[in-house]
C-alpha positions in Angstrom: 81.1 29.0 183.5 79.2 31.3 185.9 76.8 29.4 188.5 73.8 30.7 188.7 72.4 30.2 192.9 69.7 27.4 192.3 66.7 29.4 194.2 63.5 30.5 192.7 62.5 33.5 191.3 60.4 34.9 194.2 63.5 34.1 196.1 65.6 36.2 193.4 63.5 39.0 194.2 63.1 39.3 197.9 67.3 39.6 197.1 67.1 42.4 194.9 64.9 44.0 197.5 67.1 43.5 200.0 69.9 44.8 197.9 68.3 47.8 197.4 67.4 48.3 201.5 71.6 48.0 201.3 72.3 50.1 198.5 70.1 53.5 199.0 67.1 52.7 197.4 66.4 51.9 193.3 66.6 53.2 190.1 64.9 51.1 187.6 65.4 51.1 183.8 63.1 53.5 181.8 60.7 51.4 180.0 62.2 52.2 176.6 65.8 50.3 178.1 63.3 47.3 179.7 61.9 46.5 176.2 65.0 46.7 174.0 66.9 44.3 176.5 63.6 41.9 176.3 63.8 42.1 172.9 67.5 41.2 172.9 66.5 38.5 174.9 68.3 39.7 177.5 68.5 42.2 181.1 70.2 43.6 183.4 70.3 42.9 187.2 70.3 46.0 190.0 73.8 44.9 190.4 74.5 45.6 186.4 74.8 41.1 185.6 73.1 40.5 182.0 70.8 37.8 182.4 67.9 36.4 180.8 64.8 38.4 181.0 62.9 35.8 183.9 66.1 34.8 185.3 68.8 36.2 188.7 72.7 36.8 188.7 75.0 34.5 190.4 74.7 37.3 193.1 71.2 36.0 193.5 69.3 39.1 192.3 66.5 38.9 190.2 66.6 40.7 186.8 65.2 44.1 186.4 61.7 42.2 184.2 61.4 39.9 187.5 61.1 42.7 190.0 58.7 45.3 188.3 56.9 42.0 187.1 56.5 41.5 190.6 55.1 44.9 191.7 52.0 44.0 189.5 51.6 47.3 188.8 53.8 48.3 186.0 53.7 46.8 182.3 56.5 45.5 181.9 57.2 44.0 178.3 56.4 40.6 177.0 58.6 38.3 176.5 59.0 37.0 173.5 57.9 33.4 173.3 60.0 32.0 170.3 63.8 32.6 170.4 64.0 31.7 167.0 61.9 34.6 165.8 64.6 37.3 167.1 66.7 38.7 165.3 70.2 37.0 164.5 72.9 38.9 167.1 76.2 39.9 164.8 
């Protein structure tokens, strides 16, 4: 099993920031991507790691909802509140 760094999401962030100061910049998803992951329950890290839509890789970077969540400025999708309500995944 895959640890997960035990830091907090603002944490997570600051990460991916500094990953992309490392990496040339960012390229977020389109917000069509951002809202079928969420409603897969799922999302992808700048580093490409699938994780939970308000979660971080074990790299420590926060997933792509955390950091435009974080910019304030961009509506990002909700989250769906009630797992049970998705979909079942085949």
């Amino acid at each position: 099993m895959t640890r997960v760094p035990a830091i907090d999401a603002a944490t997570a962030v600051a990460n991916a920031h500094a990953f992309f100061e490392r990496n040339s910049g960012w390229a977020p998803p389109d917000l069509d991507t951002l809202t079928e992951w969420v409603a897969d329950g799922v999302c992808r890290c700048p580093d490409e790691c699938l994780v939970a839509p308000q979660s971080w890789c074990r790299h420590g970077l926060a997933s792509w909802w955390l950091v435009l969540d974080d910019l304030g400025d961009i509506d990002v999708p909700a989250l769906n509140p009630d797992p049970s309500s998705r979909p079942p995944r085949h």
